[in-house]
MIGU-206109 format. One record per residue (C-alpha): residue number from 1; z negated, y, x negated. Coordinates in steps of 0.1 Angstrom, whole numbers. Layout:
MIGU-206109
     n      pz      py      px
   NUM       Z       Y       X
...
***
This chain:
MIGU-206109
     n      pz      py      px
     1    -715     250     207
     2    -709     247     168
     3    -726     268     153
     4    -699     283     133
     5    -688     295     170
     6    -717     303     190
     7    -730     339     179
     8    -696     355     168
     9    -677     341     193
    10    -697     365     219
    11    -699     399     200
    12    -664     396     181
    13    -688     406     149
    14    -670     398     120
    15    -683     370     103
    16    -692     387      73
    17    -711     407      90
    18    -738     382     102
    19    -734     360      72
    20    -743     373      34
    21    -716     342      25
    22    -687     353      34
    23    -662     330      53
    24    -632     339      24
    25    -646     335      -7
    26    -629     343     -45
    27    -631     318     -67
    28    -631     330    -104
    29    -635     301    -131
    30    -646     308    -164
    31    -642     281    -189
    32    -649     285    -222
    33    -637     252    -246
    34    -648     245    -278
    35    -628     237    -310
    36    -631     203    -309
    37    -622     201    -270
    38    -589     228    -267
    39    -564     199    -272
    40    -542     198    -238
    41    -540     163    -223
    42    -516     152    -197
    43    -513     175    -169
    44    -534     203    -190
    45    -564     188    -182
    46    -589     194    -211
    47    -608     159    -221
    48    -643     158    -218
    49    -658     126    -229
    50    -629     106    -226
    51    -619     116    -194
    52    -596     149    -185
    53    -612     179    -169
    54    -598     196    -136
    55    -611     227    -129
    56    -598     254    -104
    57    -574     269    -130
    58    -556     236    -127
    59    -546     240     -91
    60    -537     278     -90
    61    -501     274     -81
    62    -501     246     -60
    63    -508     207     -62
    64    -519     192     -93
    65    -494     162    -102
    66    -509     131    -118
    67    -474     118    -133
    68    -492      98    -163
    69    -519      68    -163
    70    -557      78    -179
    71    -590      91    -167
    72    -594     124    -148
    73    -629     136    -134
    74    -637     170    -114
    75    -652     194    -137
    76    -656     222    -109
    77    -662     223     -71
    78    -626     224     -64
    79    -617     249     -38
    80    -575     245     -30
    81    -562     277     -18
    82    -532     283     -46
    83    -517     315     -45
    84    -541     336     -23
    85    -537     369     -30
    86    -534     374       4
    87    -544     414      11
    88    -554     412      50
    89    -556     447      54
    90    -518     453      38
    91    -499     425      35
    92    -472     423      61
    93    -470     400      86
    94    -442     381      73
    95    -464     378      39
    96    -490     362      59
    97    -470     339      80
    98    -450     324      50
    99    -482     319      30
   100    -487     291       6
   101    -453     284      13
   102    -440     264     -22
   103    -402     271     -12
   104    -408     303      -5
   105    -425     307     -39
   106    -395     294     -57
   107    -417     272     -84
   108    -393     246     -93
   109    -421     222    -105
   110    -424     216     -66
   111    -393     199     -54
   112    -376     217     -19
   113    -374     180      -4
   114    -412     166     -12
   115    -428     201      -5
   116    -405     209      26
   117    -436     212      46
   118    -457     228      22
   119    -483     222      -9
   120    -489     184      12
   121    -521     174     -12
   122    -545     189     -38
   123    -539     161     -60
   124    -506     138     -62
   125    -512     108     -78
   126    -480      88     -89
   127    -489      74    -118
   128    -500      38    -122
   129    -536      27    -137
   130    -553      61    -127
   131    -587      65    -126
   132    -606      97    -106
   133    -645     101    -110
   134    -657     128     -89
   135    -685     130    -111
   136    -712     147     -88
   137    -685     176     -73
   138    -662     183     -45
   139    -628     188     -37
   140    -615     208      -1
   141    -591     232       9
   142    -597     267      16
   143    -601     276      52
   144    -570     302      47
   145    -548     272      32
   146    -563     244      61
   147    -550     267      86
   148    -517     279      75
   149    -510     242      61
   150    -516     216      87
   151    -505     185      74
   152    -521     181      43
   153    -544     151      21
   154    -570     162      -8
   155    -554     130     -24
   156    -523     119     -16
   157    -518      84     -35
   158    -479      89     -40
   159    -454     118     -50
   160    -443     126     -14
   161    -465     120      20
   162    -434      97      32
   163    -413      75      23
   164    -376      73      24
   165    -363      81      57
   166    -393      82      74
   167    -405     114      86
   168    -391     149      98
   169    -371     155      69
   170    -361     132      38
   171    -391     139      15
   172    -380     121     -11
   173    -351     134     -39
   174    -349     107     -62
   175    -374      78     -61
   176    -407      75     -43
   177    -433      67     -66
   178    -465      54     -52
   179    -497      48     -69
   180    -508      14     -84
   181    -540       5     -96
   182    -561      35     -84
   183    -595      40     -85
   184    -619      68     -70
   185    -652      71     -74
   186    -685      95     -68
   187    -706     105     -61
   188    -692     133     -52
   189    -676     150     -20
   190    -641     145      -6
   191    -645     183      17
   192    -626     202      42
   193    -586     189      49
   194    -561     193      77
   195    -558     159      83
   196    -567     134      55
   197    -588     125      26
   198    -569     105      13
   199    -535      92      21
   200    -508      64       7
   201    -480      43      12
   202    -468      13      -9
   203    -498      14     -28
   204    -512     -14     -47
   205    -551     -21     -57
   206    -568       9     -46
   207    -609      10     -48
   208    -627      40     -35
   209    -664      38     -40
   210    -697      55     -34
   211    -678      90     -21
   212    -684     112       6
   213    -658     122      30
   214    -664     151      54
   215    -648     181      78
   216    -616     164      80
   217    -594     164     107
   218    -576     132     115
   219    -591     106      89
   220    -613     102      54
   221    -590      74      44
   222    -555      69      56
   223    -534      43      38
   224    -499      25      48
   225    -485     -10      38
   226    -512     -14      11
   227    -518     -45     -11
   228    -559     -44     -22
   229    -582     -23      -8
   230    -617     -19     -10
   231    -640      10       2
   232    -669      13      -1
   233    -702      28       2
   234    -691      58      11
   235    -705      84      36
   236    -693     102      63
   237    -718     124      79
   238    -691     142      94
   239    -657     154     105
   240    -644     187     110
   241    -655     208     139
   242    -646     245     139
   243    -611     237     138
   244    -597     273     159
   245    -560     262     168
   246    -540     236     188
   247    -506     217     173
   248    -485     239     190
   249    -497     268     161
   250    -484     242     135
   251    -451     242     157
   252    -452     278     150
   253    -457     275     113
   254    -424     256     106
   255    -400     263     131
   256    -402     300     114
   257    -382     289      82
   258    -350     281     102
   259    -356     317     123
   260    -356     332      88
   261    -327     312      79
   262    -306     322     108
   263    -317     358     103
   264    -305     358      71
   265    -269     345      80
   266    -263     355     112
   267    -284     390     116
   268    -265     402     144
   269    -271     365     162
   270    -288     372     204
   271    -288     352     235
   272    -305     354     269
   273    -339     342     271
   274    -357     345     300
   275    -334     372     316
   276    -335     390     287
   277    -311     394     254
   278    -327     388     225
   279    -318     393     195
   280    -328     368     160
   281    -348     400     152
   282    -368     404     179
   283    -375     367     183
   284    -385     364     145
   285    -406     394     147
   286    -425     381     179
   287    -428     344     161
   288    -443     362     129
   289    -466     385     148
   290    -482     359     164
   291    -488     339     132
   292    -503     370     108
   293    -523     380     145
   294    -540     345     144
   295    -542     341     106
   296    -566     373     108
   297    -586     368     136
   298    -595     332     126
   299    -602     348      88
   300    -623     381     107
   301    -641     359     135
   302    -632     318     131
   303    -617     318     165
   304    -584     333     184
   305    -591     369     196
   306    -584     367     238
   307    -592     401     245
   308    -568     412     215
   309    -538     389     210
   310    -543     372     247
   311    -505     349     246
   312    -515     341     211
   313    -546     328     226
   314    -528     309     254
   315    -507     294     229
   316    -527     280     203
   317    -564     282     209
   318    -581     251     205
   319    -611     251     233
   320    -629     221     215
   321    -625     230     181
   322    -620     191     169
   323    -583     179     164
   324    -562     177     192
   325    -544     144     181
   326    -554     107     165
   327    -586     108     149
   328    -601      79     129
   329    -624      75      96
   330    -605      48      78
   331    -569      34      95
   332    -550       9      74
   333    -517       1      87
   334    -487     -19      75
   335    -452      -3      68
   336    -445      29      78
   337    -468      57      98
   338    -488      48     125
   339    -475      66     149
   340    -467      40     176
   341    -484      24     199
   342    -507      -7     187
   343    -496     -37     172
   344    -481     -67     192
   345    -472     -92     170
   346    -470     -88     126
   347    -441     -82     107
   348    -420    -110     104
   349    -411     -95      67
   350    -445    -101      44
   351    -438     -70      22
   352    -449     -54      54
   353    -477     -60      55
   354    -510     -48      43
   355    -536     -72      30
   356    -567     -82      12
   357    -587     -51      27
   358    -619     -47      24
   359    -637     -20      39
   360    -676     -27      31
   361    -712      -7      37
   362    -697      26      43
   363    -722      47      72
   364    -697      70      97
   365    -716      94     121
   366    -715     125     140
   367    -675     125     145
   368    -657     140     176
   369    -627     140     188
   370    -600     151     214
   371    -564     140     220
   372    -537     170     239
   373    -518     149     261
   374    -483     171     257
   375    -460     162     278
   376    -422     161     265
   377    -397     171     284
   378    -365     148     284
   379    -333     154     289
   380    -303     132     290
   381    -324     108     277
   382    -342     124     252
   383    -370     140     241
   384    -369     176     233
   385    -383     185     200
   386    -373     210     176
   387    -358     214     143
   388    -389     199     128
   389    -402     171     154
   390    -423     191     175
   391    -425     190     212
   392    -411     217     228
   393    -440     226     254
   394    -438     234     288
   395    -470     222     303
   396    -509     228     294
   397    -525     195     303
   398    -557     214     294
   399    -552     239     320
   400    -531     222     339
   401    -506     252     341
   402    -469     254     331
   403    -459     269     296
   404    -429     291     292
   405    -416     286     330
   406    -425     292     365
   407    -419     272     392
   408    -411     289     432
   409    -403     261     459
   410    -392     237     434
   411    -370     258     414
   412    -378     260     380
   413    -369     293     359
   414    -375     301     322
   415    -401     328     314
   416    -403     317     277
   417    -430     324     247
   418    -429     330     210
   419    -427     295     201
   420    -399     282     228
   421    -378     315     221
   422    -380     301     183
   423    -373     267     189
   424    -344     267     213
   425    -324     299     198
   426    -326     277     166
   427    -315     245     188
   428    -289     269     201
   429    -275     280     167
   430    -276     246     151
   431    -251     235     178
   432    -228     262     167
   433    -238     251     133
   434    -245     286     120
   435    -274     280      97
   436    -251     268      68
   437    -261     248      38
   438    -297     249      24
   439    -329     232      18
   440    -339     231      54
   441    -328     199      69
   442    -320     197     107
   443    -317     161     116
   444    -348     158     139
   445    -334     186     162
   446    -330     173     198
   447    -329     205     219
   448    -302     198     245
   449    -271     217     260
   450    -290     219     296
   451    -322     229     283
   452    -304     258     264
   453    -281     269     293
   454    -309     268     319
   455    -332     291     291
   456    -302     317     293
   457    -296     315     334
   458    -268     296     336
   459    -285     264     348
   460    -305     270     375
   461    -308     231     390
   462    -324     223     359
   463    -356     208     368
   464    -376     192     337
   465    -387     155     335
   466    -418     153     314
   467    -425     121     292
   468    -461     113     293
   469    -485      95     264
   470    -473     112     239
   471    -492     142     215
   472    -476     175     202
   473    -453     153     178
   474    -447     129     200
   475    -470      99     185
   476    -482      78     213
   477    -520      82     226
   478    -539      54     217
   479    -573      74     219
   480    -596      72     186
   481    -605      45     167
   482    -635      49     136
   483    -618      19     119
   484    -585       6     127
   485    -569     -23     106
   486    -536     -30     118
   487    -505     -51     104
   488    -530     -67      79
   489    -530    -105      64
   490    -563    -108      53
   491    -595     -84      54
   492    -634     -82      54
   493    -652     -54      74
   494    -688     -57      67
   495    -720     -40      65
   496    -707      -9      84
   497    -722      17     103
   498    -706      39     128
   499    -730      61     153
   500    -731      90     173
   501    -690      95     184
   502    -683     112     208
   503    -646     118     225
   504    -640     156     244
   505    -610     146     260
   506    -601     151     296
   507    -583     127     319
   508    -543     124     319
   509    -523     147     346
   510    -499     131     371
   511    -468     148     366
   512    -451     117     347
   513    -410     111     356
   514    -417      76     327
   515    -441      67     295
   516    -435      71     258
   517    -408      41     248
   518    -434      37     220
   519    -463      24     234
   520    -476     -15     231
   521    -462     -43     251
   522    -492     -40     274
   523    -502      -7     273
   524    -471       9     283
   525    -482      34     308
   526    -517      27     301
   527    -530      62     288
   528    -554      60     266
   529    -569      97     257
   530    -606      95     256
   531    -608      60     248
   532    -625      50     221
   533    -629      17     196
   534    -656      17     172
   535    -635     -11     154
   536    -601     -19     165
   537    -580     -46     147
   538    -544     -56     157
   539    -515     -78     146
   540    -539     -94     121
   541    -544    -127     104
   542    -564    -149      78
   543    -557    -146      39
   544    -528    -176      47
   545    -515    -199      72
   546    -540    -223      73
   547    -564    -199      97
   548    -595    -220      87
   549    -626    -208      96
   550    -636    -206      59
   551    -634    -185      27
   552    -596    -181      41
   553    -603    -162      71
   554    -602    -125      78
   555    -640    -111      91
   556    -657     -85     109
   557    -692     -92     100
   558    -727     -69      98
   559    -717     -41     113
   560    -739     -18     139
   561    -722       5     164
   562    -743      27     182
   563    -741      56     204
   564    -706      62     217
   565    -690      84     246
   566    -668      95     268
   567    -671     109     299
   568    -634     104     310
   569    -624      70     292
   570    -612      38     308
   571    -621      16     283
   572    -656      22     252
   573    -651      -9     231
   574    -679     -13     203
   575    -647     -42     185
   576    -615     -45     203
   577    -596     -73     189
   578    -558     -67     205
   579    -520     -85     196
   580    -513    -115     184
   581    -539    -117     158
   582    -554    -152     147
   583    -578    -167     116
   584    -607    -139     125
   585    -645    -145     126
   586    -667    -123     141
   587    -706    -129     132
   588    -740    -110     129
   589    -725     -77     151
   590    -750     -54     163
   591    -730     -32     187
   592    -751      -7     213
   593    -724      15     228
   594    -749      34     251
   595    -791      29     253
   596    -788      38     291
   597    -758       8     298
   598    -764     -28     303
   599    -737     -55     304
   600    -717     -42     345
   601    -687     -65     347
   602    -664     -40     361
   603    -675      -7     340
   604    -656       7     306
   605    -679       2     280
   606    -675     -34     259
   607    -695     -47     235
   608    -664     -72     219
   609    -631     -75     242
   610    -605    -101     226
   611    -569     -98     243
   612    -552    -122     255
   613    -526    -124     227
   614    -552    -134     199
   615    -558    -167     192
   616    -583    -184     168
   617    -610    -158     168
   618    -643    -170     161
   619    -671    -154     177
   620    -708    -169     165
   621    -735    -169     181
   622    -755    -144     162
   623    -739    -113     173
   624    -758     -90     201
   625    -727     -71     218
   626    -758     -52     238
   627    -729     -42     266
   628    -708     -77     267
   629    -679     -93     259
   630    -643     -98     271
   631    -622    -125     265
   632    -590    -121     284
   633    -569    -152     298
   634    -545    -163     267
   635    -512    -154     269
   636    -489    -178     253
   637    -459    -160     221
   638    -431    -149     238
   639    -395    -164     226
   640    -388    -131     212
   641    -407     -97     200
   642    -414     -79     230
   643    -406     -45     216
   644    -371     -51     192
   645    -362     -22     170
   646    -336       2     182
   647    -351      -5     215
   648    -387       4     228
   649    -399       6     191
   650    -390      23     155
   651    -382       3     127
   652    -416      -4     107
   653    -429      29     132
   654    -409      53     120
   655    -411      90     134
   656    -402      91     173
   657    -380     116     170
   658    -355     118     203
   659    -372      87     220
***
């Protein structure tokens, strides 16, 4: 049990009650500036021995924009929670459930098409030549903001967290402007995030040294199609776990704004769900209900109340408290997210590519994680997500229980819940395109004709086909990785120590009609949801063509993996080398995946497992891979990419929206 959980989760005491700190704390920050020092610098950050001061003030209504090259350092312990005057005893529970909500706010220094899913980042950097000294403080979001904002970075190294048409929505307006040139350093503490510490595309020459990263949620360093990196010495001593809800409560979160929308346009708008006509009302009511009812237990007690709000419970509670989708420390990929499967072969295109990484002496323990296998339902062809790319859910592979229907001698029939009600009146109403023209966009919608006819009666036959492999947006399970280097042309990883992981998840169901179009040429229907990779490198090569086994080519040298599990994995590699990667050596290795395992031949842990796509990899003789190594038979390039765009894969792994 974490201990955030353990005592209050038995007595329902508040939190407060046991604890003289209080789980939601006010931040008040005095600052008091002499003469000499009252002179605003860019961003209205007051200097301070040459650099510019942030404190708390700084980041009251929302993200703080670095739009102008110079020196920043913290000043403060920054706490990110803008706009919370949130009264839990008498705010409304439409106040609560569109909280922190930029668009809602109406601040036009936060543009409707980068903030469409919220305040995405403490600090925005996109600004060339910037440098960031934490200078001995930290920097995390509030507990209030981390769970009503789910996709979020403390740094995000670019003015939007995509680029141009990749993504749920266009996040861009005018021109994406990623950061050049940037360099973080501690000590100091990179704290408590939705998902990252830190996350980029397109960037150029980024160093981050000497900080700690801790109680994130996917990753402490999360960068895409990056030219120069270094990290390192930085510490990870953990990442988050007390995290209270499931994806399916982000679903929630911003499937509300088109409710609202239709609500506003069409407030007379009903249909039958589940035998029942409902009206927009009532289904916006129920959607916003369950939002404020989860917003105050986790803020009263940390957790989901079961005795008191039991379907909120079934809906979102999180029963390992650790994120329920990809999990990494540091993941460098090359163009676009890394949502696909793993990398076959690299980007023909060289501006795709990452390169000249190094990721050097940083110490990672005490992470664990947990991928929700959530199966999509497909019809004609495609995968059912809503307005804003989630998966519209009909099974619990927790529980192993249907969601939202019932099933009587193989007829299926639609019972519904607050967040399939939401999703497919709003699929409904799009079709009839009644939500007019606004901010929210509406692209990504999939929900079909049958799926909607069969929710109102009128389709009883229906019978869903689920899609396996895929998480609550659809990404492809590839289990967790501590560092992943993917789509790279050149890299060191050295001097790294990764111990004491361990994976929660269960083993996959069997109710599969086919396999996410997304995954890897061989791992197709290969499910991979508690395995785990201490280091994991794919579709990788030398610093150039000549793939000598010199200064030229890539490494994975001095690094000790120790102590990893996972009760229901198929495969524990301490390095998995995988695509068609070439020019690596790996030397001086010290990898012990488990004190009580020896080297078994047909068991899951690995010490080193090279696949049989890789070519030119180098393995000296002074490594000690304690559990073995796997070289599998070569398999010679194919005459073509395996996975063509348009196909089985997404141009540079775009979004898998309707795949």
């Amino acid at each position: 049990d974490h201990p955030f959980y353990s005592a209050q989760q038995k007595s329902h005491t508040p939190i407060a009650a046991n604890n003289p700190q209080p789980l939601i704390k006010t931040y008040v920050v005095t600052m008091k500036l002499s003469l000499l020092a009252s002179a605003l610098l860019v961003g209205s950050a007051a200097a301070q021995n040459g650099a510019q001061c942030l404190y708390n003030h700084h980041f009251a209504d929302g993200t703080f924009i670095i739009d102008q090259p110079g020196s920043y350092k913290l000043c403060d312990d920054i706490v990110f929670c803008p706009h919370n005057d949130i009264n839990i005893e008498t705010a409304s529970d439409e106040e609560i459930s569109q909280a922190f909500d930029p668009i809602e706010q109406g601040n036009p220094k936060y543009n409707n098409n980068e903030y469409a899913l919220g305040f995405f980042a403490a600090i925005a950097v996109q600004a060339d030549d910037v440098s960031l000294s934490l200078n001995g403080y930290s920097i995390a979001q509030c507990r209030e903001h981390a769970l009503m904002q789910r996709f979020f970075a403390v740094i995000e190294l670019a003015s939007a967290p995509f680029t141009p048409g990749i993504g749920p929505h266009n996040f861009v307006s005018t021109t994406f402007t990623p950061a050049k040139n940037f360099e973080l350093t501690g000590p100091g503490t990179i704290g408590l995030s939705s998902h990252h510490g830190i996350h980029g595309n397109e960037n150029e020459n980024v160093q981050i040294t000497g900080v700690t990263f801790k109680d994130f949620e996917v990753g402490a360093v999360s960068l895409n199609n990056v030219k120069g990196l270094e990290i390192k010495n930085c510490d990870i001593p953990n990442n988050r776990q007390d995290v209270p809800i499931l994806g399916s409560f982000s679903a929630a979160l911003k499937i509300r704004p088109y409710l609202k929308r239709l609500l506003e346009t069409n407030p007379d708008y009903s249909m039958t769900l589940g035998g029942t006509v409902k009206s927009v009302t009532d289904v916006y009511a129920t959607l916003v209900s369950h939002i404020a009812n989860v917003y105050k237990d986790v803020m009263q007690y940390g957790f989901i109340d079961q005795d008191a709000h039991p379907d909120e419970y079934q809906l979102y509670n999180n029963p390992n408290q650790v994120i329920d989708g990809p999990c990494y420390v540091f993941l460098v990929h090359g163009k676009g997210p890394a949502v696909g499967g793993f990398g076959e072969m690299q980007a023909t295109d060289i501006s795709a590519l990452s390169n000249n990484v190094d990721i050097l002496n940083n110490n990672a323990q005490n992470i664990k994680c947990f991928t929700n296998e959530v199966l999509a339902t497909v019809v004609d062809g495609f995968v059912q997500n809503d307005a804003r790319g989630a998966i519209m859910q009909f099974y619990n592979a927790l529980d192993e229980v249907y969601i939202g229907m019932v099933e009587t001698a193989g007829q299926y029939t639609y019972t519904g819940n607050a967040n399939l009600d939401a999703q497919i009146m709003v699929g409904k109403a799009l079709s009839q395109t009644l939500l007019g023209d606004n901010v929210l966009q509406t692209s990504t919608n999939s929900v079909g004709l049958p799926l909607v006819d069969w929710a109102e009666g009128n389709n009883p036959s229906f019978t869903p086909n689920f899609r396996c492999n895929g998480d609550s947006m659809h990404h492809v399970v590839k289990g967790s990785i501590m560092i992943r280097v993917e789509d790279c042309q050149g890299f060191h990883i050295k001097g790294n120590t990764i111990d004491n992981v361990e994976i929660l998840s269960k083993g996959p169901v069997e109710l599969c009609a086919d396999f996410h179009k997304g995954a890897s040429f061989l791992d197709g229907s290969d499910r991979m949801l508690a395995d785990l990779r201490g280091i994991s490198v794919a579709a990788v090569s030398a610093y150039d063509d000549s793939l000598s086994t010199g200064n030229d080519a890539s490494s994975i040298s001095h690094n000790t993996i120790t102590n990893l599990y996972s009760q229901s994995a198929n495969l524990i590699a301490g390095v998995d080398i995988q695509g068609f990667s070439e020019g690596v050596d790996i030397e001086n290795n010290y990898v012990n995946l488990d004190a009580n395992v020896g080297v078994v031949s047909d068991d899951k842990w690995v010490g080193l497992r090279i696949r049989q796509s890789a070519s030119a990899i180098f393995v000296k003789k002074n490594n000690n891979f304690v559990q073995g190594e796997i070289q599998e038979d070569r398999r010679k390039l194919p005459e073509y990419h395996p996975r063509p765009a348009g196909e089985t894969e997404w141009p540079n792994n775009g979004c898998p929206y309707g795949h």
